[in-house]
N, C-alpha and C positions, 0 to 999 in steps of 0.2 A: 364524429368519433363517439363512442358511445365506452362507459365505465361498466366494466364488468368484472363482477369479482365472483371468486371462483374457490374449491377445497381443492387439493393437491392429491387426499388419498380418495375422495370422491368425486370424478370429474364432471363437470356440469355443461349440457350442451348449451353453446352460446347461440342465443334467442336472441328477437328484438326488446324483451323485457328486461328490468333492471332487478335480479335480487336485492329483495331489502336488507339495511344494514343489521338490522338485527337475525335475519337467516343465517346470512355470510358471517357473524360474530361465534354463534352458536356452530357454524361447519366447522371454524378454525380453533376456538375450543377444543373439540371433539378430537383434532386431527392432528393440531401441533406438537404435543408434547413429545409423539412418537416421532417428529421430525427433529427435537431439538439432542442433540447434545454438550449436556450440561455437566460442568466441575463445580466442587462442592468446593464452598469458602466461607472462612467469617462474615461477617457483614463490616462495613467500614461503621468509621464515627461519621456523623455528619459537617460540612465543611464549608466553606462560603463558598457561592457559585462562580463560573468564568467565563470571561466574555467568550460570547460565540455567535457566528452569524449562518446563514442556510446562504446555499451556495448558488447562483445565476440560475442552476435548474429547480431553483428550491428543495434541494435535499439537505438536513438539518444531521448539526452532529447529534450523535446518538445519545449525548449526557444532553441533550436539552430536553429529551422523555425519561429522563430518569428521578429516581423521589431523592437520591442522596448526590446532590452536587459535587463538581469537583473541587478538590483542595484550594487553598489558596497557595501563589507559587511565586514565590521572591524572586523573578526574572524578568527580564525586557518582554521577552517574548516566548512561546511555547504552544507547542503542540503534541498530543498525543492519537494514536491510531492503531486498531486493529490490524494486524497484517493478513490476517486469515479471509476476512471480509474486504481489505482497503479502506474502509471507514473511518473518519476521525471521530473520536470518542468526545474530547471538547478540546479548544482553543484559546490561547490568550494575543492574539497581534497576528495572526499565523500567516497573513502577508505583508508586514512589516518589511521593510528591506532592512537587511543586518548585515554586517561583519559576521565572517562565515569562521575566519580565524582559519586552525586545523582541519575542522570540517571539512574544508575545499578535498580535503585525500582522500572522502570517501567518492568521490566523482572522478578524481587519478586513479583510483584506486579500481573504479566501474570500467573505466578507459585502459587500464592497463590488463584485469582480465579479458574482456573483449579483446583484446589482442592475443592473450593465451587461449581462448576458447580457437580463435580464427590461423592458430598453429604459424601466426606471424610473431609471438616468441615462444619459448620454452624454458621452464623452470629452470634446468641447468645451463640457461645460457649466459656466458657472460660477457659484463658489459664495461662500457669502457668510462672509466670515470673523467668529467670533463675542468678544466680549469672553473669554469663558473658551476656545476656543481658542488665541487668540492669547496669552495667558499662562500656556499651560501649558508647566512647567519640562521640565529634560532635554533631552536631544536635540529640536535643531530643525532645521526649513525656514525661518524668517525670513518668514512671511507677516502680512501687516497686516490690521489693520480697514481696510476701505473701498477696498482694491487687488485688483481682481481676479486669482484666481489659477482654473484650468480643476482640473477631475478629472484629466487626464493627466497636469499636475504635479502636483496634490497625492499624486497614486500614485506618482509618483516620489521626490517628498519623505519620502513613507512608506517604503516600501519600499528606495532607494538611499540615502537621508540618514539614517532611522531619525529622520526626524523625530515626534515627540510633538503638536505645533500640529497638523501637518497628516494625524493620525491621529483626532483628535476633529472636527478640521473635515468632512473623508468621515464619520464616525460622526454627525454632527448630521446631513448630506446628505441621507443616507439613514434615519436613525431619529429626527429631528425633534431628538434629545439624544441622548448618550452614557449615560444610562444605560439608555433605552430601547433603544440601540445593545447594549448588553452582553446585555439578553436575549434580542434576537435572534442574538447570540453564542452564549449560552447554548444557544438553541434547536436550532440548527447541530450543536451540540456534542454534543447528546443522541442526535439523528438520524445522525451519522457514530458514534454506539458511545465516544464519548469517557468511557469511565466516571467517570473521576479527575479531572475538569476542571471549573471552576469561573471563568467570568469577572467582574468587575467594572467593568473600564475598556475601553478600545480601546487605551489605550499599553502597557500590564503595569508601570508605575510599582506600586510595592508598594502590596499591601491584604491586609490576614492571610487574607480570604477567595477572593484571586485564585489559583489554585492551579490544574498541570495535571501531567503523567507524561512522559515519554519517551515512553511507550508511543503515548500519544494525542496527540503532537505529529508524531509517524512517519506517523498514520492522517491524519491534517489536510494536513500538509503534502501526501503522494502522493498526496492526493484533490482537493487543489489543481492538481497537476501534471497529472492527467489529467482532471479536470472543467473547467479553463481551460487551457487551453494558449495561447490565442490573449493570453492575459496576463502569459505566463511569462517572456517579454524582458524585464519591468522586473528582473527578481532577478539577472541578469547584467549590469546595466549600471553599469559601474565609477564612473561621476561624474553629478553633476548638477549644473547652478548656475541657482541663482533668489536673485532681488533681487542679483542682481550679485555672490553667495557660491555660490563652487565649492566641493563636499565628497564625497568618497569616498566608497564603498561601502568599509566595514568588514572586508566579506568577503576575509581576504586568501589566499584559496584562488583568488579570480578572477585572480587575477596569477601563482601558484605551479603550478599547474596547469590546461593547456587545456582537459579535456576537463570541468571543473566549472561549472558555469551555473547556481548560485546555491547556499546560497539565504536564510537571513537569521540577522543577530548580533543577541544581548541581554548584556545587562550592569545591573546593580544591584549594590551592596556586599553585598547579602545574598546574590545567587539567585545569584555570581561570575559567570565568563564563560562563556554559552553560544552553541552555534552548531547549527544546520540547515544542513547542507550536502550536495550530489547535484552526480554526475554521469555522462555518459553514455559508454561507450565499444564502439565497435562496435554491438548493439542492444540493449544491457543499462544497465539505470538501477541506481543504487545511490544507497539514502537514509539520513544518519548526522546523529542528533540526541545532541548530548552538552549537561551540563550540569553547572553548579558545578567549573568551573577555574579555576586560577588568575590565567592571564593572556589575552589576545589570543593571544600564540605559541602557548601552549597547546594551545587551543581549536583552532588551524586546525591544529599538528602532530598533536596525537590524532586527529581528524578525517578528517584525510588518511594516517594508521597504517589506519584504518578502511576507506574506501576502497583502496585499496593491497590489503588483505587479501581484500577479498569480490571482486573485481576476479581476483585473481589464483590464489584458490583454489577459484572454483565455477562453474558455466556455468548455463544454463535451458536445459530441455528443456523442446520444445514439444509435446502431445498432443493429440489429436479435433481437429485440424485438418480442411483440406477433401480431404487428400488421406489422409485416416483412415477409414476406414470406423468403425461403431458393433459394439456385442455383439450376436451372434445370439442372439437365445431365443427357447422354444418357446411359441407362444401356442396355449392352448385354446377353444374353441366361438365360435371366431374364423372372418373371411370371411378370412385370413390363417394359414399355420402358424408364421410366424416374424417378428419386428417388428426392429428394431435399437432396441438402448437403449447411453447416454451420457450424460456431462456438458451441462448442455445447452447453456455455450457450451465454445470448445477452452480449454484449459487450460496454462498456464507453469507450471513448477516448477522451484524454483534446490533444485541437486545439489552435491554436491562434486566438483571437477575428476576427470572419469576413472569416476564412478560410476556414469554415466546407465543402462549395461545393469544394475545391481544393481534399480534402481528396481523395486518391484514392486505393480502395482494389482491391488485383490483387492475383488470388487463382494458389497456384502453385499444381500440383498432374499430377499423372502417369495416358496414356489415352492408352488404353478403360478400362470404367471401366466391369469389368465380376462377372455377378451373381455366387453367393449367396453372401447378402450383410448385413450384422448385424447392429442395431442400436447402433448409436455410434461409431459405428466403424472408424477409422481416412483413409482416405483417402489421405490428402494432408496437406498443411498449407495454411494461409491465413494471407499478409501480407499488412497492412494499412500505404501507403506512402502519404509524402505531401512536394512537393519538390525535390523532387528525393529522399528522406531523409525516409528509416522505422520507424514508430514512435510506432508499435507494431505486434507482430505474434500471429498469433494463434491457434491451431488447425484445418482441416475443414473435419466434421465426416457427415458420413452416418444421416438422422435423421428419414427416414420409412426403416425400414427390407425390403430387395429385397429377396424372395426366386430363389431358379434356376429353369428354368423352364425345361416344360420334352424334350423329346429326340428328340420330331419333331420339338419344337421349339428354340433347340438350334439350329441343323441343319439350320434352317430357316435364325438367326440371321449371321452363319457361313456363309451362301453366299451372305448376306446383304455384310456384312465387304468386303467381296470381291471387291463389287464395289464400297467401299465409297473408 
């Protein structure tokens, strides 16, 4: 495998030599700025740093190249993540197993649109409230036996009121029972990478075997945000009232700050107060799940330290967009001398404010390449450092079809090779 690093707006054919690092510093200089888009912000105070570790592939979170560390944060446990890039920013515990508490509703909550996406329910449809719904303790919605209430409110109920009743009632809806509901929880949970997460209920009421991470509440939630979107208004909306009971959204980040549009509290005595909270500013999302604080203030001041920080210390840079061209390289006993290879969709990555020209992508893949060459087809990977530090890989696939060419001109290519 050979390391080859390459400009984006000037594309370099890939040889058997190595450009030197100071070439390839001076091309990405040159050519990043016009790749990055940046918001303009204060700068933070500076702040004691967080534990954080680089992940089995070696990719590090992105505050571990950064000069202004993140806060310090009165929780058990905690993470923060770029949603625009998938990135975490920095971590404290972030596979920790915890008490997910409320939280458990944003994965009810994943599970019950998947069901309205797949037109197995509908908004106005309604449902039948059950003897063990309606008696389940904890936070409620106040629904009856025998009183019709639609999916719209019971997602509201869930979601805005952090109601418990009307978490098991969608869970019956859709999985006949709520325990049949937890494994299709479960099931969710395995396919989105959740390694650390274990459901049992649809409320997150305690069960010694209910258990999930920061880490995997970060990958749920942002997977929520961009696989529904068209359901994402219920987690900003400050109030609801059913059966004649008004009751706030918990969230009290939705009143502190404009720019935050959800997204859901848990509480238990054991699992203390946690919170999921995101927001957007200009066109960067920031996603901060904390857990095991002390109080409500807590939860939303560390929170919003969180925010505040990634916000104001890092930008995304966008790459292989449509106005990027791909890598030239040299294809052999091809109807083609040269193909473009890339990611094979365009790529975000969160930087630290002011670093975007440091960034430097260096494409690893097996040389010569030889026709016949399929679209899509993976070739190599392609690994974005800054600092000597990975901060993401990716793929790098064929992006035009090479076919093989015929018999005279493979020959052709076959004594080229000879003398490179």
């Amino acid at each position: 495998m050979k390391n080859l690093p390459y400009s984006a707006h000037s594309p370099v054919v890939f040889t058997r030599r190595l450009l030197t690092g100071a070439v390839l510093s001076a091309m990405l200089a040159a050519s990043m700025p016009a790749w990055a888009q940046q918001q303009q912000a204060p700068a933070a105070a500076p702040a004691a740093p967080a534990a954080a570790a680089p992940s089995a592939s070696g990719v590090v979170p992105v505050g571990d190249v950064s000069a202004v560390p993140a806060p310090t944060i009165a929780a058990k446990a905690w993470i923060v993540m770029d949603v625009n890039s998938g990135q975490t920013l920095a971590a404290s515990n972030p596979d920790m197993k915890v008490e997910p508490a409320s939280l458990t509703k944003i994965m009810t909550a994943y599970v019950v649109f998947n069901a309205l996406e797949e037109k197995r329910l509908t908004l106005e449809q309604t449902v039948p409230v059950s003897e063990h719904a309606w008696r389940t303790g904890g936070s409620r919605m106040f629904i009856e036996p025998r009183k019709p209430v639609t999916v719209d409110e019971l997602n509201q109920g869930m979601i805005v009121q952090s109601g418990n009743d009307a978490s098991v009632a969608l869970a019956e809806a859709v999985g006949g029972s709520e325990s049949a509901f937890a494994s299709l929880m479960n099931q969710e949970a395995e396919r989105l990478g959740m390694r650390n997460t274990h459901f049992m209920n649809a409320t997150g009421l305690p069960d010694p075997q209910h258990m999930t991470s920061t880490r995997d509440l970060a990958v749920l939630s942002s997977r929520l945000i961009t696989d529904h979107p068209d359901f994402f208004h219920y987690y900003k909306q400050k109030s609801f009232t059913y059966n004649k009971i008004t009751q706030p959204n918990r969230n009290r980040l939705l009143w502190a700050d404009p720019s935050v549009d959800g997204m859901k509290t848990g509480h238990t005595d054991s699992a203390g107060y946690c919170l999921v909270s995101t927001a957007v500013r200009g066109d960067r999302r920031i996603l901060v799940v904390v857990v095991g604080t002390d109080s409500e203030a807590t939860r939303a001041e560390e929170s919003l330290k969180l925010l505040n920080w990634s916000f104001q210390n890092f930008d995304t840079v966008k790459l292989f967009d449509k106005s990027q061209p791909g890598i030239d390289a040299r294809v052999w006993e091809g109807t083609a001398e040269n193909v473009k290879l890339g990611p094979p969709n365009p790529v975000s990555i969160a930087v630290p404010r002011g670093k975007a020209g440091d960034l430097k992508p260096v494409a690893q893949r097996t040389d010569p390449l030889i026709a016949p060459l399929a679209k899509g087809q993976q070739v190599g990977t392609l690994q974005f450092t800054l600092d000597g530090k990975v901060l993401r890989t990716e793929p790098l696939v064929v992006q035009d079809a090479v076919e093989r060419a015929g018999f005279f001109g493979r020959m052709v290519d076959t004594v080229k090779r000879w003398f490179e």
